[in-house]
C-alpha positions in Angstrom: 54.7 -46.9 -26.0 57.8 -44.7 -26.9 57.3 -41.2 -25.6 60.4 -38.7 -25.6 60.3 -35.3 -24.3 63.2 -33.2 -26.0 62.7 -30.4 -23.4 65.3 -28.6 -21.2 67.9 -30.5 -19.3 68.9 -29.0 -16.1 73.1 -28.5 -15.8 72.8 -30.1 -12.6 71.4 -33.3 -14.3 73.5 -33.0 -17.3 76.8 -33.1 -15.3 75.2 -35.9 -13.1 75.0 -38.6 -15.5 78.4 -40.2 -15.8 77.5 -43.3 -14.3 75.8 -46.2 -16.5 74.1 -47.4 -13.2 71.0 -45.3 -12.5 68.4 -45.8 -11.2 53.9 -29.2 15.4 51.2 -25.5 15.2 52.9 -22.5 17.9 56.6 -23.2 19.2 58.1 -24.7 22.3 59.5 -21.8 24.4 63.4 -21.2 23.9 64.2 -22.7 26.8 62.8 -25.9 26.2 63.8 -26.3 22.4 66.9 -25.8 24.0 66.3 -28.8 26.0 65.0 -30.8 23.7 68.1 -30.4 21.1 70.4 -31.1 24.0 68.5 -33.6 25.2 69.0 -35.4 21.3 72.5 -34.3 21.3 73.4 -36.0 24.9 71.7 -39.1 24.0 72.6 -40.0 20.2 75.8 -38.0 20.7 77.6 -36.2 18.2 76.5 -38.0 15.3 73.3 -36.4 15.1 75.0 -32.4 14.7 78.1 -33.1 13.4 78.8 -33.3 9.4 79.6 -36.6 7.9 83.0 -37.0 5.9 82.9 -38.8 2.9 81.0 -39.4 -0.7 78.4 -42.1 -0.7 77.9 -43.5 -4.1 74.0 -43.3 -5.2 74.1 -47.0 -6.3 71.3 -46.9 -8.3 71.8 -43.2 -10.3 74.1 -40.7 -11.7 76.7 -39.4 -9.3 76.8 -35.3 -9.3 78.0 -32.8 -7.3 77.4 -32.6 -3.6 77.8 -30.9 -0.3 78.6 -32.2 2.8 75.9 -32.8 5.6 74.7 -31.3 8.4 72.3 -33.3 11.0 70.0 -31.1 12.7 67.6 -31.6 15.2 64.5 -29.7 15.0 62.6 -28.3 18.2 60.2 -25.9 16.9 57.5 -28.5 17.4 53.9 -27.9 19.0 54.5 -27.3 22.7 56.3 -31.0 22.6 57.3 -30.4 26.0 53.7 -30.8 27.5 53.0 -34.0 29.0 49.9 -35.6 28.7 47.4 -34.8 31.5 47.7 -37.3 34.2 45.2 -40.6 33.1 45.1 -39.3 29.9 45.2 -41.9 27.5 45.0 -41.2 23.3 41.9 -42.1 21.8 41.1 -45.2 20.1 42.7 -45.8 16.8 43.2 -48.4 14.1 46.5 -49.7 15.0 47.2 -54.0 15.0 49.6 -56.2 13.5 50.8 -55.7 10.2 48.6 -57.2 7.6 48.3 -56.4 3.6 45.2 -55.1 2.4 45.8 -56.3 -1.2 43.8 -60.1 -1.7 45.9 -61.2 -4.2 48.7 -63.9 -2.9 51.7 -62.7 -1.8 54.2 -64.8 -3.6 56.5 -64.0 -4.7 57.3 -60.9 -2.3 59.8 -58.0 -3.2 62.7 -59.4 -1.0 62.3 -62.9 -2.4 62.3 -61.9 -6.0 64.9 -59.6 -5.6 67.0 -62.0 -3.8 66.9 -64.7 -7.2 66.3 -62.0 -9.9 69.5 -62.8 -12.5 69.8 -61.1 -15.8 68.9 -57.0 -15.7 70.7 -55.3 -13.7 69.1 -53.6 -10.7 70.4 -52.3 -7.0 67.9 -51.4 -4.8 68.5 -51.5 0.0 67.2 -53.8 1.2 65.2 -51.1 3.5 63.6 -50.3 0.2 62.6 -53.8 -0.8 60.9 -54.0 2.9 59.3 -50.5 2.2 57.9 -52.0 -1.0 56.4 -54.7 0.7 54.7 -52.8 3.5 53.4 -50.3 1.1 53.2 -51.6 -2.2 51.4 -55.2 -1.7 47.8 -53.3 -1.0 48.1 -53.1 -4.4 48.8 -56.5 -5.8 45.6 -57.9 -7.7 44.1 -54.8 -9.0 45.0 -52.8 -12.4 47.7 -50.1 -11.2 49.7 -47.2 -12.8 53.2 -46.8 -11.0 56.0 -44.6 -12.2 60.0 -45.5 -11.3 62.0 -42.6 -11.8 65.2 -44.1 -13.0 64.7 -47.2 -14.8 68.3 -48.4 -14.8 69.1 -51.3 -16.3 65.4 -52.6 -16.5 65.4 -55.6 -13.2 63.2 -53.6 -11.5 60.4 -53.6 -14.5 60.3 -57.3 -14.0 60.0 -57.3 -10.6 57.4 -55.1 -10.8 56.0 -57.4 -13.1 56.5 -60.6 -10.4 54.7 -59.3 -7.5 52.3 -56.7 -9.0 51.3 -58.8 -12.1 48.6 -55.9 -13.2 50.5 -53.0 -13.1 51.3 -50.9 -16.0 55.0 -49.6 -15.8 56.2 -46.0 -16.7 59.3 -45.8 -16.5 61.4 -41.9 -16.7 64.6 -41.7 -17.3 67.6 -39.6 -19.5 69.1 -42.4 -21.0 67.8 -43.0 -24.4 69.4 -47.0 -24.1 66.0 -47.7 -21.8 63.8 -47.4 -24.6 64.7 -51.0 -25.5 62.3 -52.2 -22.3 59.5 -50.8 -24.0 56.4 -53.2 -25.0 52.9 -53.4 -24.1 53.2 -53.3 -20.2 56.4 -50.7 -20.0 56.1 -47.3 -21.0 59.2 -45.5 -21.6 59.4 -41.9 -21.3 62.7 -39.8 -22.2 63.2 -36.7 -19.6 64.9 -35.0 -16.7 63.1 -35.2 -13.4 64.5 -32.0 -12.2 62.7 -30.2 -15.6 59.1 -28.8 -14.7 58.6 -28.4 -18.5 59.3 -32.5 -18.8 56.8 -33.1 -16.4 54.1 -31.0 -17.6 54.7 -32.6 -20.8 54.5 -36.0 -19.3 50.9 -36.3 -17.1 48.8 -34.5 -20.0 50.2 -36.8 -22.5 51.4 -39.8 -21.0 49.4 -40.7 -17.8 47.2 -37.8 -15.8 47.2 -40.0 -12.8 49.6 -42.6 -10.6 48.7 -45.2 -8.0 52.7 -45.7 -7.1 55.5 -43.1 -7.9 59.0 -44.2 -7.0 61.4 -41.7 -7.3 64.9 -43.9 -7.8 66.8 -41.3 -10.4 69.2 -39.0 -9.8 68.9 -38.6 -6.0 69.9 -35.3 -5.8 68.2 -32.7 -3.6 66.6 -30.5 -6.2 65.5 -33.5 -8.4 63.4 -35.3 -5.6 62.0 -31.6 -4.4 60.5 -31.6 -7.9 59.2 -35.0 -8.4 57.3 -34.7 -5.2 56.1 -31.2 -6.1 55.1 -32.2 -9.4 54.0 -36.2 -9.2 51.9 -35.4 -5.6 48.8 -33.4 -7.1 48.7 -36.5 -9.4 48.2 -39.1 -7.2 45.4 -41.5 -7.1 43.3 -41.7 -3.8 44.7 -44.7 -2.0 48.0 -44.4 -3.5 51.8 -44.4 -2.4 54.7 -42.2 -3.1 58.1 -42.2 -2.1 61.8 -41.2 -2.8 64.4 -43.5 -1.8 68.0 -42.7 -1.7 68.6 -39.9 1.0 71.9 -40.4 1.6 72.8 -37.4 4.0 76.3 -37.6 3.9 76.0 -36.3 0.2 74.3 -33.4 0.4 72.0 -31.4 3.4 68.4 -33.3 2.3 67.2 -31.5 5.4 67.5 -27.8 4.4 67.4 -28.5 0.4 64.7 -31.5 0.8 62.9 -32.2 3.4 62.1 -28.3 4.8 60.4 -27.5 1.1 59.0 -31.1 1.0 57.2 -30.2 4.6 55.7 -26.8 2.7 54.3 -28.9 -0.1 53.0 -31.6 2.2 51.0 -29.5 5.0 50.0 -27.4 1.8 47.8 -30.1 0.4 44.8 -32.6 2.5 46.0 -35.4 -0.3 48.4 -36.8 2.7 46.8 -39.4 4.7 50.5 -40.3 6.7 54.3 -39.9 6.4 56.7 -42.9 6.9 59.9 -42.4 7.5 62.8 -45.4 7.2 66.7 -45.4 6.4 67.3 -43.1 3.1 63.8 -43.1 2.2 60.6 -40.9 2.8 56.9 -42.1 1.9 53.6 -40.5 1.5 50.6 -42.5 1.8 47.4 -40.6 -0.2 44.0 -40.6 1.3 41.9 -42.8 0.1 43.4 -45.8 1.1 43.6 -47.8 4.4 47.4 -49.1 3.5 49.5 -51.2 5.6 48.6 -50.7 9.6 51.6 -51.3 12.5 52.2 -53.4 15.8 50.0 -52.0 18.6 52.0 -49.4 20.8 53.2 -50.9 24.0 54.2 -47.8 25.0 53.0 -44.3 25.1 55.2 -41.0 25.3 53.9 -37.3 25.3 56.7 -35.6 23.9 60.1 -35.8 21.9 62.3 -36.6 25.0 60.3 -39.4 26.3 60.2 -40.5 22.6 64.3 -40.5 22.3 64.5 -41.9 25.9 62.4 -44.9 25.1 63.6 -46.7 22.5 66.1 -48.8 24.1 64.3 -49.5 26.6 61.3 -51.1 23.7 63.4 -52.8 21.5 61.5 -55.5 19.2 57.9 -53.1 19.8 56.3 -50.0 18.7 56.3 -46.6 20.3 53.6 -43.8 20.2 53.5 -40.6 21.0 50.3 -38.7 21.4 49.8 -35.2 23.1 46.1 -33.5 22.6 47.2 -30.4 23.1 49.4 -30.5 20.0 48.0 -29.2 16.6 47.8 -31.5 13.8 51.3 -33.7 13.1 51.1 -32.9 9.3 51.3 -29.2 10.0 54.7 -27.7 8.7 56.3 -27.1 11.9 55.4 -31.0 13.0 56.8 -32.3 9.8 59.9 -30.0 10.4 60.3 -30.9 13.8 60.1 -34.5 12.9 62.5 -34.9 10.0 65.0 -32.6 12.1 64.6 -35.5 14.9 65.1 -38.4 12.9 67.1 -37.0 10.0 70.0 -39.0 11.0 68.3 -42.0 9.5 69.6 -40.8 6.5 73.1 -40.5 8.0 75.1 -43.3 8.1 78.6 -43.8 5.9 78.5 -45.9 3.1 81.2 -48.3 1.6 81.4 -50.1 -1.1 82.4 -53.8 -0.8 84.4 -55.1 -2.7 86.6 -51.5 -2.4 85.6 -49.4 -5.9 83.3 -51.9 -7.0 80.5 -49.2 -7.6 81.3 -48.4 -11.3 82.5 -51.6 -12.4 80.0 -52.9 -15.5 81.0 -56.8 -15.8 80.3 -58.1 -12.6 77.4 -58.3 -9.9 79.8 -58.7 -6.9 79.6 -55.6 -5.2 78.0 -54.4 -2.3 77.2 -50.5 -1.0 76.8 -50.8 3.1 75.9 -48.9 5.8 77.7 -47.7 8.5 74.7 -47.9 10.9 74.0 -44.1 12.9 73.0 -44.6 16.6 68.8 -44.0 15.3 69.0 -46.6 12.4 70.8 -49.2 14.7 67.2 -48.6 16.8 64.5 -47.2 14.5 63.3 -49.4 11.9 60.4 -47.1 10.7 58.5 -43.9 11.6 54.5 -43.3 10.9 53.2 -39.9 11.0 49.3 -39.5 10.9 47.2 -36.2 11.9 47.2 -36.9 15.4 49.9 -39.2 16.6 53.1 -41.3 15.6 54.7 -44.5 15.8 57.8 -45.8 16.1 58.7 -49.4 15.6 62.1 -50.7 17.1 64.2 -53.0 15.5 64.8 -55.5 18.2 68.9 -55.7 17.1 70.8 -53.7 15.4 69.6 -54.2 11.2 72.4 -54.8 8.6 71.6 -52.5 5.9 72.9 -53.0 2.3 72.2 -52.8 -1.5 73.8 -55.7 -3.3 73.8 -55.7 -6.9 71.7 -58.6 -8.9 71.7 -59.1 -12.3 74.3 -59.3 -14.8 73.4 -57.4 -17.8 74.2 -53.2 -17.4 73.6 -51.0 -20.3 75.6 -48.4 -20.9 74.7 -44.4 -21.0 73.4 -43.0 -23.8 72.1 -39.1 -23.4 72.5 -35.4 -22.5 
């Protein structure tokens, strides 16, 4: 189960690794874009076009060079100014209460291990762990191949382990000190996940196919553009990827990430849905039912009403639905989307106790969020062909990644 792949290591990757904890279809006239941005602009203020100050630390990978931010809110979106014709009402769909699809029990869940695990280290948000749990339990019970870019310390493979007791772990990574979590259930595969030559090394001889890809490694811009470009044609029907860590005060994920990621997404019929929720995108893969969301108890036609709405819908789910719109995975939807909510990847973050991040002996420290005005409200956005939900957190969330475990191995490669 030891697999290394001695191929090129970007500069970019190389510099990056200090750190010994890793881890809608034709416009909207100009006049109404317009609109629309000012409309964003008046009511999240100027948080959502202004650029962040500050570093955040990427708790759970190598640090590297970055660029500041800039929050942009897209318009160029399907005639999203077009209200839905009067008694119009969207068409039936599958939407209820949240329920798992996987049979197997659900104990223990992500949040609960995470919250007892002691002995490898791992550092994961919270907004992950509940991301996990929405997405990741359809699979508990069955046989399943999931990849974790950035394997750490080695916590996560055992809480993998917990609440998805038939999964085989691959684990990618540059530091040769995680082959030691190598054994029967955990392969371990030495490369760079911003090297196309690593990857095209790794599905023909490793694994051709993957029910979960997590990409939790260097959380740079150009890294997670190439483990979506890469990992997403070999994705199982049914399964789940998603890169976590898009921390927008660190670098402009919109231009450099998400506008490229949009390309490769409309470019392929593999996407079912797109979720959306603080530093993290996810692709569901056709073939799969997943996780389903709260009914809507309300119904918007366009971006505005969208914005407008969800303070007056706290605690309940939003959709917006306009037949005269093209499909919502068409590039120009997706762009118009992450413009909107980008700035749920904004958000400073501190580090509590003050530099705490790259201390080794100890588990007390804490990286936090200074909330934006849309993560204070929007707990998650679903994207499907046709319409979108948003759920509402029904108070303002806490979000955090506090460190568990107590064993950190150091850095050992390029």
């Amino acid at each position: 189960y030891l697999h290394t792949w001695k191929g090129e290591i970007s500069p970019l990757t190389k510099h990056a690794v200090p750190m010994a904890s890793r881890g809608l279809a034709g416009g909207m006239p100009l006049s109404a874009a317009v609109r629309g941005m000012l409309y964003v602009m008046a009511f999240l203020g100027v948080d959502a076009l202004r650029q962040p100050v500050g570093l955040a630390k990427s708790h759970g990978a190598n640090g590297g060079r970055h660029s500041s931010f800039l929050t942009a809110s897209a318009t160029n979106a399907p005639n999203l100014s077009k209200p839905v014709a009067a008694g119009e009402t969207p068409p039936p769909t599958l939407v209820h209460s949240i329920t798992q699809t996987g049979k197997a029990k659900q104990a223990p869940t992500f949040q609960s291990y995470y919250w007892q695990h002691a002995g490898r280290g791992m550092w994961k948000w919270n907004a992950a762990l509940d991301a996990y749990q929405t997405h990741f339990s359809q699979f508990a019970g069955r046989a399943t191949k999931m990849l974790e870019v950035g394997v750490q310390s080695g916590g996560s493979i055992n809480m993998y382990r917990a609440v998805l007791p038939q999964a085989h772990y691959y684990g990618m990574d540059i530091n040769r000190n995680c082959l030691q979590f190598q054994d029967a259930q955990a392969t371990i595969y030495l490369g760079d996940q911003g090297s196309v030559p690593a990857w095209s090394h790794f599905f023909p001889a490793i694994t051709p196919m993957l029910d979960i890809c997590i990409d939790d490694g260097g959380h740079q811009a150009h890294q997670m553009l190439t483990t979506l470009q890469q990992a997403l044609p070999h994705m199982n029907p049914g399964g789940f990827f998603l890169t976590e860590d898009i921390h927008g005060q660190n670098d402009d994920y919109l231009q450099k990430f998400f506008k490229p990621a949009a390309q490769t997404i409309a470019g392929t019929t593999a996407v079912q849905s797109v979720h959306l929720y603080p530093f993290i995108l996810g692709l569901q893969i056709v073939g799969q039912r997943g996780p389903t969301f709260p009914q809507a108890t309300a119904w918007v036609s366009d971006i505005p009403s969208l914005i407008a709405s969800l303070p007056k819908n706290l605690g309940d789910t939003i959709g917006l639905y306009n037949s005269a719109w093209g499909s919502l995975l068409a590039v120009d939807a997706l762009l118009n989307f992450f413009g909107t909510f980008s700035d749920l990847n904004g958000g400073v973050v501190r580090e509590e106790p003050p530099k705490c991040h790259d201390l080794q002996d100890t588990n007390q420290c804490v990286m936090v969020a200074t909330n934006t005005r849309l993560q204070n409200l929007v707990k998650g956005v679903h994207i499907y062909h046709d319409r979108l939900f948003v759920e509402v957190h029904a108070s303002p969330p806490h979000i955090a990644a506090y460190r568990k475990g107590d064993l950190w191995i150091p850095y050992n490669g390029p």
